[in-house]
C-alpha positions in Angstrom: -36.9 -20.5 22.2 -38.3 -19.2 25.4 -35.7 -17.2 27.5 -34.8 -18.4 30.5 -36.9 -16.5 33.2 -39.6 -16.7 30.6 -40.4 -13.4 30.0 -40.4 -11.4 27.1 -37.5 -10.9 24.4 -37.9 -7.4 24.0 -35.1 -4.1 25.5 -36.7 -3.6 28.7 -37.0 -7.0 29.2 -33.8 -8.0 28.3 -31.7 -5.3 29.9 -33.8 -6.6 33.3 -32.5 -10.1 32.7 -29.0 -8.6 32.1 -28.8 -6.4 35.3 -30.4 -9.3 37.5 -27.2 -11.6 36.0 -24.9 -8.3 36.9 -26.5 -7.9 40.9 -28.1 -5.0 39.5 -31.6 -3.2 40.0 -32.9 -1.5 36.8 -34.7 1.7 38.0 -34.2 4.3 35.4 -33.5 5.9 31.7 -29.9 6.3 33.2 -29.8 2.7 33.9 -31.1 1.7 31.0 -28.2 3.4 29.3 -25.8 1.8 31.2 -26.7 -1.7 30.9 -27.3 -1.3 27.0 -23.6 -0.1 26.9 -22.3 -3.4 29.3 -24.4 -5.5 26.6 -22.9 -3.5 23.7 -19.2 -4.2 25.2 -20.2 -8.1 25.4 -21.4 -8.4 22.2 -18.5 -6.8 21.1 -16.1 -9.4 23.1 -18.1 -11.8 22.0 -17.1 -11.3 18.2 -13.6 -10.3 18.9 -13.3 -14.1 20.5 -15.2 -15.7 17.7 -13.2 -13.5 15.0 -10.0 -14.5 16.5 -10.6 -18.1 16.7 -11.7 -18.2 13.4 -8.5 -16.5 12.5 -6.3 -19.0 13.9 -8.3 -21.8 12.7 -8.1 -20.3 9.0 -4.3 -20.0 9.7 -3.7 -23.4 10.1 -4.3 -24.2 6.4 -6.4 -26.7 4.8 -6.7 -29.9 6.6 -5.9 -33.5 5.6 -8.4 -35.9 7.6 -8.5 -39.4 7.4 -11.3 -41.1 6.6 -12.7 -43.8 8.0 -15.5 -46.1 7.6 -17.6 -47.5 10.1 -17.0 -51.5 11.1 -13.8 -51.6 8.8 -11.4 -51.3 11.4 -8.8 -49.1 9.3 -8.7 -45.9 7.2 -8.6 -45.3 3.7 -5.9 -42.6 3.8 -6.0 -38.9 3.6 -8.9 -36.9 2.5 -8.3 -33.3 2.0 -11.4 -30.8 3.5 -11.9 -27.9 1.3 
C-alpha cells in the first residue's frame, strides 16, 4: 500500500511525513531523534488504547448472540460465541 504522499516507507522518509503532520521541519540528527521519540510515544498510546479495549471487551464475558437467518423474519434463539 503506497503511503500517502507517495514516497518511500523507509525512517527518513517516515519521520518527514510525521513532522510535516506535526508543523514541523526536519533538519537534523537532533530532529530526527525527536520525532522518532514523538512516534515511539504514539505507538505506545496506540497499544495502551487497543490493550484496554480489549480488556474491557474480554471482561464482559462470553456473548450469547442470536442468530438469525436471512428472509425468515425471526431468530432461532441464542447462540453462544466462543
Amino acid at each position: 500500500m503506497p503511503t500517502a504522499d507517495g514516497r518511500g516507507k523507509d525512517l527518513a522518509s517516515s519521520a518527514q511525513r510525521l513532522s510535516r503532520m506535526l508543523g514541523l521541519d526536519l533538519e537534523s540528527e537532533h530532529d530526527l531523534a525527536e520525532i522518532g521519540g514523538v512516534a515511539s510515544y504514539i505507538a505506545a498510546q496506540q497499544r495502551h488504547r487497543i490493550e484496554n479495549a480489549l480488556d474491557l471487551v474480554l471482561s464482559r464475558g462470553p456473548r450469547q448472540r442470536t442468530q438469525h437467518h436471512a428472509g425468515r423474519g425471526r431468530s432461532r434463539g441464542p447462540l453462544s460465541l466462543r
